[in-house]
C-alpha positions in Angstrom: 140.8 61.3 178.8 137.8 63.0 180.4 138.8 62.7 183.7 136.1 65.3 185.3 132.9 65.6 183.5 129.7 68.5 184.5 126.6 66.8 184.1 124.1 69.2 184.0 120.5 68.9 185.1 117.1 70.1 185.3 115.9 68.0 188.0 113.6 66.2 185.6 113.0 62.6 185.0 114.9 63.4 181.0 117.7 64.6 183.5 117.4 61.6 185.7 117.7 59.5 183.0 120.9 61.0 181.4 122.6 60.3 184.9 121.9 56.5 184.8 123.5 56.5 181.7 126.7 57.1 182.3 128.2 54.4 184.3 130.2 53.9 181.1 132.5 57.1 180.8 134.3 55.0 183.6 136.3 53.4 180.4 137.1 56.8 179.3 138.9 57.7 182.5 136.4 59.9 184.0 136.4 59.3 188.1 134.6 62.6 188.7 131.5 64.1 188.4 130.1 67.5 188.8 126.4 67.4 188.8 124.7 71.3 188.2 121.6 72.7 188.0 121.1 76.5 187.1 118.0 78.6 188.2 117.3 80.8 185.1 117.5 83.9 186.8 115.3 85.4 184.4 112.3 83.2 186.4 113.2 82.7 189.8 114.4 86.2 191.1 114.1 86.6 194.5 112.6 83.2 195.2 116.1 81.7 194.1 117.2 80.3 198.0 113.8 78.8 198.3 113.9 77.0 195.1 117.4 75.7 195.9 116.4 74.0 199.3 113.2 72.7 197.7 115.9 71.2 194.8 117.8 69.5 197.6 116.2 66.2 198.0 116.2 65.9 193.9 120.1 67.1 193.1 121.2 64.5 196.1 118.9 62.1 194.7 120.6 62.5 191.4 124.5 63.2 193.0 123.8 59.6 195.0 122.9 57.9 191.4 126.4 59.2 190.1 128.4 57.7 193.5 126.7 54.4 193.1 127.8 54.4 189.7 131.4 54.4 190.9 132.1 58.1 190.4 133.3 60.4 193.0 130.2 62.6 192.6 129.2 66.4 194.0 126.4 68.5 193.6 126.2 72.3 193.0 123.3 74.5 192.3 124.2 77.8 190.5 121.9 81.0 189.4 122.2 82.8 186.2 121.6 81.7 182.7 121.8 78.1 182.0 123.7 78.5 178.8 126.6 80.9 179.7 126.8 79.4 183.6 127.1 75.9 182.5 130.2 76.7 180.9 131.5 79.1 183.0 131.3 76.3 185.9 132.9 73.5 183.6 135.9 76.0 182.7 135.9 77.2 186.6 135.8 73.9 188.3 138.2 72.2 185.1 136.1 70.1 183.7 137.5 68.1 180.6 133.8 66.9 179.3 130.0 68.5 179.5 127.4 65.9 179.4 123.6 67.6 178.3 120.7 65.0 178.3 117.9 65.4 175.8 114.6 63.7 175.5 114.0 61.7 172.4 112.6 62.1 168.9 109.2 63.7 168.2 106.2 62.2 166.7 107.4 63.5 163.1 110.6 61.7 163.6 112.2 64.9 164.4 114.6 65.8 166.9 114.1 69.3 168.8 117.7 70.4 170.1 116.2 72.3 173.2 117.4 75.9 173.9 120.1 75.5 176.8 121.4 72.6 174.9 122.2 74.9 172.0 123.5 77.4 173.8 126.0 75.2 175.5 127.4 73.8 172.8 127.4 77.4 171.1 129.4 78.7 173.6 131.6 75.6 175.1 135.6 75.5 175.3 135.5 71.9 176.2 133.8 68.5 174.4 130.0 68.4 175.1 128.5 65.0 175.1 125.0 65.0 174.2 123.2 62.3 175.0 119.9 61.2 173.3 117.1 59.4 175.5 114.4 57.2 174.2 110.9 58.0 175.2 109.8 56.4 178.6 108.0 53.0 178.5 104.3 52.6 180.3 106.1 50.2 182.7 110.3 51.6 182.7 111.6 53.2 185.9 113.5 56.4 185.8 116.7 54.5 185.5 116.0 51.9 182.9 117.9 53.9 181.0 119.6 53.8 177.5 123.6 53.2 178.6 126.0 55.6 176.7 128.7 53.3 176.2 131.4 55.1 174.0 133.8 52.0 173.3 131.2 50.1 171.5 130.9 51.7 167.7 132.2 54.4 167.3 131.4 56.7 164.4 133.4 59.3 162.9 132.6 61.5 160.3 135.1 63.8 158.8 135.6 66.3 156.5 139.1 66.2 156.7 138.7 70.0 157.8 141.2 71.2 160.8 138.9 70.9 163.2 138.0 67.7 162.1 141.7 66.6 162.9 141.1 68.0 166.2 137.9 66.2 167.0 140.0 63.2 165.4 142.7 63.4 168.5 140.0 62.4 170.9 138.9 59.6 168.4 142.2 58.4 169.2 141.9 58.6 172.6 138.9 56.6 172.4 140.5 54.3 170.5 143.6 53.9 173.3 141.0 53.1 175.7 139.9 50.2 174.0 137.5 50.7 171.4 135.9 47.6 169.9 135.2 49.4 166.5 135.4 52.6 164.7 134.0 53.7 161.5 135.1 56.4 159.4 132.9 58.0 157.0 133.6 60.7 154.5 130.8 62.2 151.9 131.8 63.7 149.1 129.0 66.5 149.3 127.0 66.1 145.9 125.8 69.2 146.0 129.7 70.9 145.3 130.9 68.1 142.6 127.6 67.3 140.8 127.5 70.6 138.3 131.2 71.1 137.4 133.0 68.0 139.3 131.5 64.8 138.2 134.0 64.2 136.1 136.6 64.1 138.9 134.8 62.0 141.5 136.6 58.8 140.7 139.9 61.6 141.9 138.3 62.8 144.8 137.4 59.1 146.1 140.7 58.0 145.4 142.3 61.1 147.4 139.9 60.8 150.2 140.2 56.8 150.7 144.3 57.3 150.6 143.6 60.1 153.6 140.8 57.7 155.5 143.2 54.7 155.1 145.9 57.4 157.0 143.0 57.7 159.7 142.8 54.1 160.2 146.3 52.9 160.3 146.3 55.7 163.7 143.5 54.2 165.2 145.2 50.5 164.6 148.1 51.6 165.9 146.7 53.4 169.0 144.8 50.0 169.9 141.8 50.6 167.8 139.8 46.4 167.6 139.2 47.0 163.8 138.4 50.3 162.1 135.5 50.4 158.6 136.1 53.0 156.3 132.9 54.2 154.3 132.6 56.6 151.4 129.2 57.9 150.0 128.3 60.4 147.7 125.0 62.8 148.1 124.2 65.4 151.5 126.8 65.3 154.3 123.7 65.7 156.8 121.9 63.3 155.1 124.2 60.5 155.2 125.9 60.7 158.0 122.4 60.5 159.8 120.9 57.9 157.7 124.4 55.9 158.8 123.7 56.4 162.6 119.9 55.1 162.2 120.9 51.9 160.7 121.2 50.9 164.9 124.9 49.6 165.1 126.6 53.0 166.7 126.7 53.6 170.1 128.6 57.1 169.9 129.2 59.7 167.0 132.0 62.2 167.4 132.3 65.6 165.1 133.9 68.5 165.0 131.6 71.8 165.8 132.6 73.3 162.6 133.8 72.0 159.7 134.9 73.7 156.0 131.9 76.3 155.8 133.1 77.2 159.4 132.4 81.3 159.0 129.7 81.0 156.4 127.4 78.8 158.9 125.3 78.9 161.8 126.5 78.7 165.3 127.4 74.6 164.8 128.4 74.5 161.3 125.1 73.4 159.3 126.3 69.2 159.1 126.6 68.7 162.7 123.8 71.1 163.8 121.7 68.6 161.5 123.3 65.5 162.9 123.1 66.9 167.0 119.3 67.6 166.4 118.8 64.3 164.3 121.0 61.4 165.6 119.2 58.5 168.0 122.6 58.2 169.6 125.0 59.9 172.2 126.9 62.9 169.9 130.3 64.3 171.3 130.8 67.6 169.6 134.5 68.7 170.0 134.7 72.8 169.3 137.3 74.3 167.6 140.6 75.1 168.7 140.0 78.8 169.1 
């Protein structure tokens, strides 16, 4: 499925953390990884080849991680602009799957989606996995990490948009490699059917559970352990993030944009929201473009 991922790093203990993680892509396929870190080159200028041999010892450090995981694992240090060369590199070096760490909620319960990560997923061709790392404990080590581990519970929220039937292919795929459960979630947006709608809600639940039951009969057949189907009512970001902080999924997969696709920021306002709010790995498929 993902069978060469970029990791991409900053050298810092977040980082560090992000590539303990992912001993558990193994069950997705992936055999190789491609561990990069990218001098801004709006900060290092000419002190570029001194910073990359001072970065030596920590990008092995991290690379060595990523072999002992089982993976066969290089290192590569790039300068230019984090957010364009990460992607440029994954396309470049064929990369099926970006991984981005990023540290953990804030004291207000928010979730900051840091700059680079933004900007990679703005701009990616293939599936970025972001992965979301709890805050460090007094006594943790570096690599008491959080494990991404993607056949677990997996969530799925659709819109039934295109590119949620695109996004929906690699649920599949998930699925095929032995998922032990997958939920489906659709919300019918409140905010569209509560003035002039209502009245058709009991319709639009019966359409929409016809199209989910579709979506699990797939994922059944493609050797899915047992697929949920849930259907709420109120604000897409809302409840798809209120679903993921109940504690039971271990990995949430949208599409990048859904129906509001040229009316909405860079992500598509619902999974902006749920990148920047969820306490769980998100893998954000892009649009077929």
């Amino acid at each position: 499925m993902f069978s060469k991922m970029l990791v991409a790093t900053d050298l810092s203990e977040t980082s560090e953390r992000a590539v303990c993680a992912l001993g558990n892509l193994k069950h997705l396929g992936t055999r190789e990884a491609v561990l990069l870190h990218v001098f801004n080159i709006r900060d290092v200028g000419a002190l570029a080849d001194h910073l990359m041999e001072l970065a030596r010892p920590s990008i092995e450090r991290q690379r060595k991680t990523l072999e002992d995981l089982g993976y066969i694992a290089t290192a590569k240090m790039a300068l230019g602009l984090p957010q364009i060369e990460i992607n440029r590199q994954a396309d470049e070096l064929d990369c099926s799957l970006i991984v981005v760490g990023e540290p953990g909620s804030t004291l207000t319960g928010e979730i900051l989606l840091g700059g680079v990560a933004s900007g990679v997923i703005h701009n990616a061709t293939k599936p970025v996995l972001l992965l979301r790392l709890k805050r460090r404990e007094k006594n943790e080590a570096p690599c008491d990490a959080y494990p991404c581990d993607p056949l677990e519970h997996v969530l799925f929220p659709t819109d039934f948009s295109d590119n949620a039937e695109h996004a929906f292919a690699y649920v599949k795929k998930i699925a095929s490699c032995g998922a032990k459960r997958v939920t489906l979630l659709h919300v019918q947006d409140q905010a569209r059917i509560e003035r002039h709608l209502k009245n058709r809600l009991e319709e639009f639940n019966r359409i929409d559970t016809d199209r989910l039951e579709r979506l699990r009969k797939d994922l059944m057949d493609a050797g899915a352990a047992g697929v949920d189907l849930e259907l709420r009512y109120g604000s897409p970001k809302k409840e798809i993030v209120e679903r993921i902080r109940k504690g039971d999924i271990s990995l949430t997969v949208m599409g990048s944009q859904g129906r509001g696709f040229l009316g909405e920021m860079f992500l598509g306002s619902v999974s902006h929201a749920v990148a920047r709010r969820s306490t769980v790995p998100v893998l954000l498929v892009p649009a077929v473009r």
